[in-house]
N, C-alpha and C positions, 0 to 999 in steps of 0.2 A: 476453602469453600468449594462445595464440586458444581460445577453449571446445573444449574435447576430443570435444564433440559435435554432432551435425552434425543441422540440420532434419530430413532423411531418415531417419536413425540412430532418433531421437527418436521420431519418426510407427512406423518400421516397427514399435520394442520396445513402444510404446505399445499400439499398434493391437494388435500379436502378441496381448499378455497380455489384454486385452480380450476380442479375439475366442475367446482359448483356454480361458480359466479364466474370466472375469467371468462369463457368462451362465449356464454348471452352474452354477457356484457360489452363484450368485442364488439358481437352481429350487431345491437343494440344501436353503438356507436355508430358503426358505420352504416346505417340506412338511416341513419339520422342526420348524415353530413355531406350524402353523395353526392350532393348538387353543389357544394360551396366551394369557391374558390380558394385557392392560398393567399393568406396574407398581402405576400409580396407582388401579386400580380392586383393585388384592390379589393380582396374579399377582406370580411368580418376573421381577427385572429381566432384563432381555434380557444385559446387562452385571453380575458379581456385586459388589457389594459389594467394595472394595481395593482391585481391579481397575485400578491406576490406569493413565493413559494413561502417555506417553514424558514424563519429566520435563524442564521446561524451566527454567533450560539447561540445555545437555547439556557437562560439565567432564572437560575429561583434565587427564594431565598435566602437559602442554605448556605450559596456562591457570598452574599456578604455577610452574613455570619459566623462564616469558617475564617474569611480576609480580615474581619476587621477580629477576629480575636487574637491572629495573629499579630495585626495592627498594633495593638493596645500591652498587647505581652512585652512589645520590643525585643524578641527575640527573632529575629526577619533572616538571620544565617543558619544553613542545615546543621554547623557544628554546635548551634546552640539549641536550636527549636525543636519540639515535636514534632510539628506537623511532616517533615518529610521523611524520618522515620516510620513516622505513623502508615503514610501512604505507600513505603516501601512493604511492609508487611502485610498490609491491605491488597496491595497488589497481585504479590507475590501468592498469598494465598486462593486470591481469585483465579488465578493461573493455574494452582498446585507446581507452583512451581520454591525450588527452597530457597531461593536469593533472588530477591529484587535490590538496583542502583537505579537511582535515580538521576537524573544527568542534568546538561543543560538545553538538549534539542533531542533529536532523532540521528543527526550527522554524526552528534559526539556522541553518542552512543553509539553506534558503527566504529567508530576510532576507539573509545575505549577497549571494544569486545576484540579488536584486529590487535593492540597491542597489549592485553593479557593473553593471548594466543601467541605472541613474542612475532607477529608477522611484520616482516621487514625489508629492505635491501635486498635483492637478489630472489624473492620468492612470487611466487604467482599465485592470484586470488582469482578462481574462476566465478566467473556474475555474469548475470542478462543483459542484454543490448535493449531492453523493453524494460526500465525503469528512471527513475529521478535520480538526478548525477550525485546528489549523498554516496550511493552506495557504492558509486565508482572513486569519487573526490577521496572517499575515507581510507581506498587502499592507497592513493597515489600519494598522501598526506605520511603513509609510512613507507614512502619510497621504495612500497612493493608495485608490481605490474597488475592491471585489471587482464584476466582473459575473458573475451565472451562467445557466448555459448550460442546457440542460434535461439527463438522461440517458438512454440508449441501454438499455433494460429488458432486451433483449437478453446485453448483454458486461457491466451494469453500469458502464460506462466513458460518459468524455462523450460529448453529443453533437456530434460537431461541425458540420453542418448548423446545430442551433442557434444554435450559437455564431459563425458567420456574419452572422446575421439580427442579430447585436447589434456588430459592429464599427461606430465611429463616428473622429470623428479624434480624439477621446480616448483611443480605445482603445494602450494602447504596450506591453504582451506580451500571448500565449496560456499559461495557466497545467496543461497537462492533468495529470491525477493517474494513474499507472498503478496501479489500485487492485486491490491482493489477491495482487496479484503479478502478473497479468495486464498488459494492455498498449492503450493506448488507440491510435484512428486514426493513429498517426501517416502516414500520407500525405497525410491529407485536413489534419491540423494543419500540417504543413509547407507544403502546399499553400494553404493561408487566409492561412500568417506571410509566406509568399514575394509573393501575391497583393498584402494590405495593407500590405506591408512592418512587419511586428510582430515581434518577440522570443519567443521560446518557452523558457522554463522546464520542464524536463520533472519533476514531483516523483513521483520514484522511490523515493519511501519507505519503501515497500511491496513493492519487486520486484527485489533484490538478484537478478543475473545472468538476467533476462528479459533476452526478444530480440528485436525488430523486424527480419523479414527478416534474419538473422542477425549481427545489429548490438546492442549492450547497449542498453540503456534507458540513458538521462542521457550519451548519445555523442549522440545524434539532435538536436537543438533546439540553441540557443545556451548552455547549463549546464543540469544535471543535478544531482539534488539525492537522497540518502539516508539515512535514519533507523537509528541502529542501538541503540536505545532496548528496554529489555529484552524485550519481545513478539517484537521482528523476527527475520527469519532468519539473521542477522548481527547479533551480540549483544554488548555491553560496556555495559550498562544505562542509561547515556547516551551519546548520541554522534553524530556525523554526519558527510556528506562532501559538498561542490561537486565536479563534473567538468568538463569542458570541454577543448575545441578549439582555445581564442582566448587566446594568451598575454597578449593586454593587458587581457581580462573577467578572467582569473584575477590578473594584478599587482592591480587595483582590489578582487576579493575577497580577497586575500592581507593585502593595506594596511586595508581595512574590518574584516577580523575581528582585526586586530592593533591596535584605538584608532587606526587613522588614519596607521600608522607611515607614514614615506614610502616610494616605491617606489624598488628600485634604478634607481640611474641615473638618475633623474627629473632632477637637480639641486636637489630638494629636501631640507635637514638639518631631521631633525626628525620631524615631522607633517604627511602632505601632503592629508589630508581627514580628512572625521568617518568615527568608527568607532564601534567595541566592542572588547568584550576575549569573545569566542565562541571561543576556543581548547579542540583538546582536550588532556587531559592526558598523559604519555607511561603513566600505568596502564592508560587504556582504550586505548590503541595498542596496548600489549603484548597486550592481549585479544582484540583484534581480529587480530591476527598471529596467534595461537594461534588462534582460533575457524577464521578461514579455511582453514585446513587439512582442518575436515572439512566444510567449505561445499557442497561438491561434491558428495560421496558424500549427506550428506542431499539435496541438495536434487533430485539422481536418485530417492531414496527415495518423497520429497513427488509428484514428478511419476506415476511409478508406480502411488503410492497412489491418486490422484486419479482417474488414469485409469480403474485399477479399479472404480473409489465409481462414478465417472458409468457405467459400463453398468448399473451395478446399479440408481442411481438415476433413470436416463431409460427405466427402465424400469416404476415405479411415477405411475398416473395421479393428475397434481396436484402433482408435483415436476418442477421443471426444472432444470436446472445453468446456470449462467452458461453462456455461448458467450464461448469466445476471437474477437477481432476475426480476419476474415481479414488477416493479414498477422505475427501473434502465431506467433513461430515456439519458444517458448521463455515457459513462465507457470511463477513464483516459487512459486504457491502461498503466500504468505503466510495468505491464508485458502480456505476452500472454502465459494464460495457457491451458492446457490440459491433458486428461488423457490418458495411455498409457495402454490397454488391452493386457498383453502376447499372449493370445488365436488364435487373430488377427493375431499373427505377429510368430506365431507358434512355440507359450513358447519362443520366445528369449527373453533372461531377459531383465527387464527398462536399467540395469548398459552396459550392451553389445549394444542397442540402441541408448546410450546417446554417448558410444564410436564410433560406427559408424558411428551416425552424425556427429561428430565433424572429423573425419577422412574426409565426404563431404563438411566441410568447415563452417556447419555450427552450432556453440557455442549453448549447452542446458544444461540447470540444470535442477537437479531431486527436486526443492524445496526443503521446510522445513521438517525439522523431529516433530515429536513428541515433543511441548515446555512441554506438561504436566507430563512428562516422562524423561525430561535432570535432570544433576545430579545436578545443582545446589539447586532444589528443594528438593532434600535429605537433602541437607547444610540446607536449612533455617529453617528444623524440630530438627536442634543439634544447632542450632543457640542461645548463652545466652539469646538476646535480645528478642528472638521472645520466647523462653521457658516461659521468666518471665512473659510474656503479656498472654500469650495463655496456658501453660503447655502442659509436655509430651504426655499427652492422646490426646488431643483437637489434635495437629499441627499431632500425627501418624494415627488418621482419619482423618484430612483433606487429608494427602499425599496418602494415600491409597482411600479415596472417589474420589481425582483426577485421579487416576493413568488407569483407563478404558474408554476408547472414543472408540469403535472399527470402528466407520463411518471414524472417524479422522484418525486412523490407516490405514484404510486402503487407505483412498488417499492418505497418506507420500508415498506409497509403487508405484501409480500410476500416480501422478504430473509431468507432464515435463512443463518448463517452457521456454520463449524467454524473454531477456531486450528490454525495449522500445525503444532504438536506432536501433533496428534491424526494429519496423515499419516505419521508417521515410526515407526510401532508395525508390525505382522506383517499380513498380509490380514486374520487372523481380526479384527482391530480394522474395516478396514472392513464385512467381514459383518454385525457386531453392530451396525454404523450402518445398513445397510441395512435391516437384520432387524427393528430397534425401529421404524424407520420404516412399515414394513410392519405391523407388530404394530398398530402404532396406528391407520392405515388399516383393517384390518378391523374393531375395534372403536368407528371414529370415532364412531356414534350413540351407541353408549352413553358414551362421555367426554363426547359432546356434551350429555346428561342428564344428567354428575355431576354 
């Protein structure tokens, strides 16, 4: 099934509602608020009390009549049931992509798609220092090495220039993250994988139906990988999926997440490699078939919403919105991010901003930290298993060649972040993000005295 909407379509409705309603709407707000205090110093919340955002999830009917048919079937295991068949193909076709696996999370699918790529012992996985520790956990699980890349302050997305400069003959995939829903270089990734002849894992976690040039994320690279773990935009509280291209990477992920089952036809009975049991069950299938139905219409909604926030927001000195990569023809929106300039808001720290938002009613995280930097990666340089493979010298330069990203550093320090249920409510929800942002703004010196 090809997306019902076309780069152009997207641009012109986008662009429309932006140039039409964002900008009154903004002045609007703000001559309507200039006198009132923030929250946190005693004023009226920008957002009242109750108020809640769009709850997440979002459950029809559909959700218990898909579960309880599976209920009643008694067939609740994928080796028996339809339903995750069903929603492999489903998938897979919403994608255009020709193999959909369904998994048990978003993690095991990163490990499946790393060990039908045969990545292992000895080899190097380049990945971003700006993402969720899956995508690191999943190489160090194959007792390969993470390298990372610096990132792009910009789009938030890798960089890949960077990640150039670290290719050696160690190196055996490109791991990028399409983080937030957005969409990383892939030209310039394709371009490094085809170059050094490497593997490209695309972890699309985060960006259920993004689009590169009008192509879905997790089509592009050698497998594709997504999370539908209960935060995401596609939802069954655990869960995940491999995609791909390549009918013999998909038999090896097929057989890996099955304990090693053999593959058809191999000529092997039995067991024809090491696995897991990373299956999902047919209840979260059934969930997923039902969610999917309104996948769409939200996630027009999310697009929408976003587009509106950003006029309103690049219009306040000291906030920036992420930038889509050129070539991002289509962003999930799973989060809306942006950066948070002290300067602007006159030295009031990110941590004092994030608290008086949240005093206005309206929930922000400061994103991720530093993954190249957390201390588990101290652990896996005293690690026996990793010593014996690699030795003390090798793994105390690797930690120490990781340990410097300062582009990456410094956007930990500047990222504020919104969940994706927060775009799926009316405009006036974006207003009052706008509006509290502003509020704070004018009163930045005095919060900066509370």
């Amino acid at each position: 099934m090809n997306d019902p909407i076309s780069r152009r379509t997207v641009s012109r409705r986008l662009g429309g509602i932006a140039a039409s309603v964002g900008i009154g709407s903004a002045v609007r707000a703000q001559s309507a608020g200039d006198d009132a205090k923030p929250a946190i110093l005693g004023g009226k919340p920008t957002r009242t009390k109750g108020a809640g955002w769009t709850h997440w999830p979002i459950i029809g009917d559909n959700d218990a009549t898909m579960l309880n048919q599976v209920l009643k079937s008694g067939l609740w295991n994928r080796l028996s049931g339809p339903a995750t068949p069903k929603f492999e193909a489903a998938w897979a076709d919403r994608l255009g992509a020709k193999h959909c696996l369904a998994s048990a999370n978003g993690t095991s699918a990163l490990i499946i798609s790393l060990a039908a790529l045969d990545i292992g012992p000895g080899d190097d996985v380049i990945v971003p220092p700006y993402t969720f520790a899956a995508t690191v956990n999943a190489v160090l699980l194959h007792h390969a090495l993470p390298v990372f890349s610096d990132t792009d302050i910009d789009t938030f997305q890798m960089d890949v220039a960077s990640a150039a400069k670290l290719v050696t003959d160690r190196t055996a995939a490109l791991m990028p993250v399409h983080l937030g829903g957005s969409v990383a270089d892939m030209d310039a990734v394709l371009a490094l994988a085809k170059e050094k002849k490497l593997r490209v894992i695309e972890d699309a976690c985060q960006s259920p139906l993004a689009q590169w040039r009008g192509k879905h994320v997790s089509t592009l690279g050698d497998m594709g990988c997504f999370s539908f773990q209960a935060s995401k935009n596609l939802n069954s509280g655990e869960g995940g999926a491999v995609l791909t291209n390549d009918t013999d990477l998909f038999e090896e992920a097929r057989s890996f997440h099955n304990n090693g089952r053999a593959k058809p036809g191999s000529g092997v009975s039995g067991y024809g490699r090491n696995g897991a049991n990373l299956r999902l069950t047919e209840f979260q299938s059934a969930i997923l078939l039902a969610q999917m139905e309104r996948l769409e219409k939200q996630s027009q909604t999310r697009e929408s919403n976003a587009a509106y926030l950003t006029e309103q927001l690049k219009a306040i000195p000291g906030i920036t919105p992420a930038k889509m990569v050129d070539g991002c023809t289509r962003n999930a929106y799973h989060l809306y991010m942006f950066r948070y300039d002290t300067e602007g808001f006159e030295g009031l720290p990110r941590e004092q901003f994030l608290k008086a938002m949240t005093a206005e009613g309206i929930p922000a995280s400061s994103g991720y930290s530093p993954l190249n930097k957390e201390h588990f990666l101290q652990v896996v340089r005293t690690n026996k298993g990793f010593l014996r493979i690699y030795g003390e010298k090798d793994l105390n330069d690797w930690y120490e060649k990781n340990s410097q990203r300062p582009t990456n550093d410094k956007l930990c320090t500047e990222a504020v972040w919104f969940t994706q249920n927060m775009l799926l409510g009316p405009r006036s929800d974006m207003d009052q993000i706008a509006e509290a942002i502003r509020k704070i703004r004018r009163h930045a010196g005095a919060l900066k005295q509370a």
